[in-house]
C-alpha positions in Angstrom: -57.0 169.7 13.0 -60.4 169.3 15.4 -58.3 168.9 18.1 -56.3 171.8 17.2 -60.0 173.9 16.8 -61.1 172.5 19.8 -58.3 173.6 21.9 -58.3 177.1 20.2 -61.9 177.5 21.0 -61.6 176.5 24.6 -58.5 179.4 24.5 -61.0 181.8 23.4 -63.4 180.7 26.1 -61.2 181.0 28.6 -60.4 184.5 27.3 -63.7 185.4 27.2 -64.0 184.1 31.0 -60.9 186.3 32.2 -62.2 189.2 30.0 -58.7 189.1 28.9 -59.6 190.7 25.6 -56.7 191.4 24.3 -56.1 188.0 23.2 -59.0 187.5 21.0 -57.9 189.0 17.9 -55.0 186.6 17.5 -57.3 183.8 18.8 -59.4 184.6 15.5 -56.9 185.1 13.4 -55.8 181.4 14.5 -59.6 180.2 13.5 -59.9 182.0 10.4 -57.3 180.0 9.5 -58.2 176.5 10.4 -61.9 177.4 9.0 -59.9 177.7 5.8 -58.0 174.6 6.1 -60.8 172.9 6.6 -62.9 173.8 3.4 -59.7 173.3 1.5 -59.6 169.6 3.5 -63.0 169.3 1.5 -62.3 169.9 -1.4 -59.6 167.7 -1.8 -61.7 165.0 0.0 -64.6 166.0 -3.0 -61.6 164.8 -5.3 -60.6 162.0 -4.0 -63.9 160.5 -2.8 -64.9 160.1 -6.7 -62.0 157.3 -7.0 -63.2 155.6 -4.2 -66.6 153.6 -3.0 -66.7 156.1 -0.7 -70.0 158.6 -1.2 -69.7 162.4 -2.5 -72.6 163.3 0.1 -71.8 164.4 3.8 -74.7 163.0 5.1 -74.4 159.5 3.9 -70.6 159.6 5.1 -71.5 158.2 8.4 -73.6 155.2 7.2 -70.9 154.3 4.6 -68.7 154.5 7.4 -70.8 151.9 9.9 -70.7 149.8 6.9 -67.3 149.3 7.0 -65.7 146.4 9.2 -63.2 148.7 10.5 -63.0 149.2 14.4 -59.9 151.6 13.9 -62.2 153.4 11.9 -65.5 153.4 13.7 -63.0 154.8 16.8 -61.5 157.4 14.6 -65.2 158.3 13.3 -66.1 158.5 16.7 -63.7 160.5 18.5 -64.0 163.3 15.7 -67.6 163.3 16.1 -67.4 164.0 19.5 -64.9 166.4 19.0 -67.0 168.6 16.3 -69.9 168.2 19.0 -67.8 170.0 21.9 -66.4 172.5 19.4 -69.7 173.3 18.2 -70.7 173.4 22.5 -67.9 175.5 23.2 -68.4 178.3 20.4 -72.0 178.3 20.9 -70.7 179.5 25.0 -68.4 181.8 23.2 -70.8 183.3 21.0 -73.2 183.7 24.5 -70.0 185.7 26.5 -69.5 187.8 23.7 -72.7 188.9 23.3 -73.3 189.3 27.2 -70.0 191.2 27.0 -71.2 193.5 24.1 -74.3 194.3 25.5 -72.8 194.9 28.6 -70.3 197.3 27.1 -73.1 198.8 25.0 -74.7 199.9 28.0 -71.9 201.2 29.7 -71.1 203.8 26.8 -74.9 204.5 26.6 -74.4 205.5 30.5 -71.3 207.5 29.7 -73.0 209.9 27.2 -76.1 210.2 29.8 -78.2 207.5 28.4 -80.2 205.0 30.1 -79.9 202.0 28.7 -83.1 200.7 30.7 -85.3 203.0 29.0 -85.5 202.6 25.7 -87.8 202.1 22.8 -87.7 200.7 19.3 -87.7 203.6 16.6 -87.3 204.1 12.7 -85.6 201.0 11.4 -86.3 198.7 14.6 -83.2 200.5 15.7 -83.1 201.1 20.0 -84.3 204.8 20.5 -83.6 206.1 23.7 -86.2 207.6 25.3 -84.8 208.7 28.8 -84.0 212.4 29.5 -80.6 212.2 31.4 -78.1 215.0 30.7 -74.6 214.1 28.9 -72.0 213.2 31.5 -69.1 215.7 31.3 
């Protein structure tokens, strides 16, 4: 299944790259889903871990497992990790297009109704208050 995020995330940054936008709603539809797979995934491990020497607490998870003289499962340990850590890599890019891409689009709609989106100031609420004296485009 962190493969299966990994590659949908990498999906979404290419996407995002292309500006092929029209692909991102499905794209999140996909993660929604595996986001909820995964929480179910812990509960049931929450379960099971309590018949098991095998501790309740995430963060002692990774200890327990170095304890254990398994190679197979150091390796398996190991690859996940490194697969959460480039997930995490990639969505934090993603996160940084779509925000470049929103305040890009932002300012393009500011420009269409006569706004400059240089010049602007922070009014009631700390919303953005324009403060330029452009006429509406028509």
């Amino acid at each position: 299944m962190s493969n299966e995020l990994l590659s949908l995330l990498s999906e979404e940054e290419g996407a995002l790259t292309h500006q092929l936008l029209q692909e991102l709603p499905d794209i999140t539809v996909k993660k929604n889903s595996l986001v909820q797979a995964f929480l179910q995934l812990k509960t049931q491990r929450n379960q099971r871990l309590s018949s098991f020497s095998i501790p309740r607490q995430e963060s002692l998870i990774p200890s327990w497992i170095q304890q254990q003289n398994s190679p197979e499962l150091h390796q398996i340990w190991a690859e996940l990790i490194q697969t959460l850590k480039n997930c995490q890599l990639i969505n934090n890019q993603n996160g940084k297009m779509i925000q470049m891409l929103s305040s890009s689009n932002r300012a393009a709609l500011q420009i269409l109704v006569g706004k400059d989106p240089t010049q602007s100031i922070y009014g009631p609420g700390s919303e953005s208050s324009n403060i330029s004296k452009f006429n509406t485009l028509g």
